[in-house]
C-alpha positions, -999 to +999 in steps of 0.1 A: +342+828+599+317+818+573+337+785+565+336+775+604+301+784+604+292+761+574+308+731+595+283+738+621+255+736+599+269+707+582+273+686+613+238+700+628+223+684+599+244+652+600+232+649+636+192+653+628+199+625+596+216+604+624+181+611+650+160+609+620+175+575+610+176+557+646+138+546+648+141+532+612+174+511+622+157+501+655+130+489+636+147+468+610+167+450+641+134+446+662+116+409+659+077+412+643+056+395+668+033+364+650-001+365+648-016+345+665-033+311+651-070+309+650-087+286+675-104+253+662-139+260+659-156+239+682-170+206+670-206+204+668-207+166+679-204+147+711-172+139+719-160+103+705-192+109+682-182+125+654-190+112+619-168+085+601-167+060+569-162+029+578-162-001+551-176+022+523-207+036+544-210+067+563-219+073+598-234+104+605-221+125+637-242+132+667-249+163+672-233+176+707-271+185+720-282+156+711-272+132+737-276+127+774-241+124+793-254+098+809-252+079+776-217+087+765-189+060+768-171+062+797-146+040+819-164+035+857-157+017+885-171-021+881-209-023+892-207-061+880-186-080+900-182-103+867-145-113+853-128-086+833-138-094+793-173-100+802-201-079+790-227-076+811-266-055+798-282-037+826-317-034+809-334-016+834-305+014+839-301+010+796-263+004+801-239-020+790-205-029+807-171-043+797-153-054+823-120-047+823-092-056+852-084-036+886-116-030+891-131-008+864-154-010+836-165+003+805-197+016+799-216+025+772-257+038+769-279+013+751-313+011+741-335-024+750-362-043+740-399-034+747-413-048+784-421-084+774-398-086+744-362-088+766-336-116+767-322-126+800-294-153+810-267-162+800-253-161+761-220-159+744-209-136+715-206-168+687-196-141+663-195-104+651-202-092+615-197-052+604-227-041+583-250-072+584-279-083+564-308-078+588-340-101+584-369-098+608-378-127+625-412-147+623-420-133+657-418-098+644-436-102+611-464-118+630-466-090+654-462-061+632-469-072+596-471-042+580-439-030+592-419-062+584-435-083+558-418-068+530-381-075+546-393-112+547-366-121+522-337-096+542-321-062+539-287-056+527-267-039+551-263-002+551-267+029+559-306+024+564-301-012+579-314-015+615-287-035+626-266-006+618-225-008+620-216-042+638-240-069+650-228-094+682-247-126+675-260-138+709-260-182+713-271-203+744-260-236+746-247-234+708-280-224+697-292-192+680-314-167+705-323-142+677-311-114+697-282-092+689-257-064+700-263-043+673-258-004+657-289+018+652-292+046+626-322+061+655-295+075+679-326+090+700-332+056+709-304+049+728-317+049+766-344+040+758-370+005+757-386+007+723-365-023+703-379-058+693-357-073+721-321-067+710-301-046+728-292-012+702-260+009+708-246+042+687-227+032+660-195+045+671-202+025+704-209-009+684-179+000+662-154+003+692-170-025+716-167-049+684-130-043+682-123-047+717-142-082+723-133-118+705-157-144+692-169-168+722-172-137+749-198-145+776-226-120+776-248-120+806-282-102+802-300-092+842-334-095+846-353-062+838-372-056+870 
């Protein structure tokens, strides 16, 4: 009696080791669930705007509420009717195109020259140059000597340089007009008409529209009404 008696207990407690056991074995077989990765943390600059070096100089971002929409580089439908590879300056809407085929166009925000100051015609790109000296012309020394005297002799390009990234050298007839595609370190002054004449883009838009066009494109300039 007291031997059948200790079986019982014997397999009572195998059984609750066995119970006790299950939720352990169940959980070595079961598969841990990742965490989940971390979102990027939203950049703080305009999309295609972000900062970059670039020939050993440094171009700042822009910062995301910083720049109109309108401004932003962007393929549209063709408002030109001009070949595709032209680039046509709209000075009074502050935009410039590059035509592209089937119809469309790229555009990018620029900033112009002061009323009376503009270029307008016809001109071709006679060639492109990535962080260029910058001198003032006679023209502007006269007109604002105290502001451009000093660069008389030329700046080194730069960071600081007002001709910023890239410059597009605009010629008529094989002759120099003085007026430029051109960077700008003054990003607030794209969209606007505050420059000596040439036509001012954001770096990053100068940067991409210089390696996009060859040496000899046409460039026509409207009227600013």
């Amino acid at each position: 009696m007291q031997r059948r008696n200790d079986r019982q207990t014997l397999c009572s407690v195998s059984r609750r080791g066995v119970i006790l056991l299950l939720p352990l074995a169940l959980a070595a077989c079961a598969t841990r669930r990742p965490e989940p990765a971390p979102l990027p943390a939203a950049s703080p600059f305009s999309p295609r705007y972000g900062a970059l070096d670039d020939g050993g100089f440094h171009v700042p971002g822009v910062p995301a509420g910083e720049m109109k929409d309108r401004n932003r580089r962007t393929l549209v439908v063709d408002p030109t009717g001009q070949p595709a590879g032209t680039l046509v300056v709209d000075p009074e809407n502050r935009f410039l195109y590059l035509v592209q085929e089937n119809g469309k166009a790229l555009r990018y925000g620029v900033g112009v020259g002061r009323e009376g100051l503009q270029f307008s015609g016809t001109a071709e790109v006679a060639h492109k140059r990535a962080w260029p000296r910058w001198t003032p012309t006679p023209s502007m020394i006269t007109r604002e000597p105290e502001k451009y005297e000093k660069w008389a002799g030329g700046m080194a390009g730069g960071e600081s340089n007002p001709l910023g990234a890239r410059a597009l050298y605009l010629f008529k007839d094989g002759k120099d007009t003085l007026y430029r595609i051109h960077g700008t370190n003054e990003p607030w002054s794209i969209g606007e008409a505050v420059s000596s004449g040439c036509i001012r883009m954001m770096n990053q838009d100068v940067i991409d529209l210089s390696q996009r066009i060859p040496d000899g494109t046409k460039v026509v300039v409207l009227p600013a009404n």
